[in-house]
Wavefront OBJ file of the C-alpha trace (Angstrom):
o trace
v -22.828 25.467 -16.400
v -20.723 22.757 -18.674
v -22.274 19.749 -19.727
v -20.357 17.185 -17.434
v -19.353 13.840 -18.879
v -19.132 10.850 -16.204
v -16.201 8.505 -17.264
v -15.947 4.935 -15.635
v -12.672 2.479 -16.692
v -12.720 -0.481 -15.368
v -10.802 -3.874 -16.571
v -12.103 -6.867 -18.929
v -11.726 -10.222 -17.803
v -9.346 -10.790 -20.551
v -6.766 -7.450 -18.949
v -8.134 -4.890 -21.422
v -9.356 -1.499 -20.025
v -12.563 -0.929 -20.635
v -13.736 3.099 -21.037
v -17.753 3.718 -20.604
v -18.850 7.764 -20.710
v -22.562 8.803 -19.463
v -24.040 12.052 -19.960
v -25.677 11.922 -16.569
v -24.690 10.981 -12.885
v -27.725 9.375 -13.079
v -27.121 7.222 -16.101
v -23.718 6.058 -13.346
v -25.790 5.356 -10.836
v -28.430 3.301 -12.747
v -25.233 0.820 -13.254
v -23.147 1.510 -9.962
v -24.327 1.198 -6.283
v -23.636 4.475 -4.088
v -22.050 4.037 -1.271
v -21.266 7.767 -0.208
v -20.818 11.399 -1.153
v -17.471 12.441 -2.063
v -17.041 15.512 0.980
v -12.976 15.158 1.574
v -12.244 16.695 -1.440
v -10.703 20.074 -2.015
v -11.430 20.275 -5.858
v -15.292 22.383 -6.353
v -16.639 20.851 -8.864
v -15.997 17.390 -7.380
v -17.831 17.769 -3.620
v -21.276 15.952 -3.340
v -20.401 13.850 -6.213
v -21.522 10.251 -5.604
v -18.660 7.772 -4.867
v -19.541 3.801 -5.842
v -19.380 0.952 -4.339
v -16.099 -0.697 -6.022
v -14.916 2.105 -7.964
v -12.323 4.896 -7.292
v -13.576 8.713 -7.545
v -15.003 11.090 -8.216
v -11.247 12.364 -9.870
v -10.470 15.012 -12.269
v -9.860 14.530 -16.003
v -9.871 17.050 -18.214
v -13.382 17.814 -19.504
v -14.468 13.979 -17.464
v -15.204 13.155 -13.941
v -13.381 10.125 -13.837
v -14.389 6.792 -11.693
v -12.301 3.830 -11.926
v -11.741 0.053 -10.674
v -9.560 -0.538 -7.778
v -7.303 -2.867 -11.043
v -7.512 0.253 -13.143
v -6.615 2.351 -10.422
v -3.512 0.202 -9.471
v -2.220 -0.643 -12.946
v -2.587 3.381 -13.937
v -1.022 4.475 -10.147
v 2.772 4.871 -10.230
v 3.729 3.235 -7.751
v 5.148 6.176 -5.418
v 4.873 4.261 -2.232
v 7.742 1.639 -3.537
v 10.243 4.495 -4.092
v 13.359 4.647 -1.779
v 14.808 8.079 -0.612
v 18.351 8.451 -1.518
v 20.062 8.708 2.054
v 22.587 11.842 2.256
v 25.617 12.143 3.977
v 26.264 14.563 6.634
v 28.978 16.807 5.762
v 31.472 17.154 9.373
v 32.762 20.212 9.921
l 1 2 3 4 5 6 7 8 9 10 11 12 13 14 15 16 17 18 19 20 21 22 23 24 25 26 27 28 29 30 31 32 33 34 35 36 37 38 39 40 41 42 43 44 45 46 47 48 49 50 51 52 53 54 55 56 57 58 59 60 61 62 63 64 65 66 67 68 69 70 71 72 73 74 75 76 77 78 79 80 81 82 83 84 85 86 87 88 89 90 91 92 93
């Protein structure tokens, strides 16, 4: 089994993001409250992960399980839900 490395970004007081790794879930959860398990997701090696209290994850990162701040999490997010759909006209026959 890989060696997993636990990434948490979260955001400075002064708007910097801030990038922590742990070698161990348990090194997370000395520092984050659990709130959960993560069982809604379809990705393997990210069910049963914890999920904590004020952060966004478990997500997938390349070689890092990723948990970030909901600030992190909205200033990384495009922001999809703001797009508007072109409207198309109906060709008449």
């Amino acid at each position: 089994m890989d060696k997993r490395i636990y990434r948490v970004v979260t955001q400075g007081v002064d708007g910097n993001i801030l990038t922590e790794d742990f070698d161990s879930i348990e090194d997370v959860k000395r520092r984050y409250r659990q709130k959960g398990t993560d069982d809604c997701t379809m990705i393997k090696h990210l069910k049963k992960l914890p999920v904590f209290e004020g952060l966004i994850g478990p997500l997938p990162e390349g070689p890092f399980i990723r948990y970030e701040s909901k600030a992190v999490f909205e200033l990384l997010t495009p922001k999809w839900h703001t797009v508007i759909p072109v409207k198309r006209k109906r060709k008449s026959s």
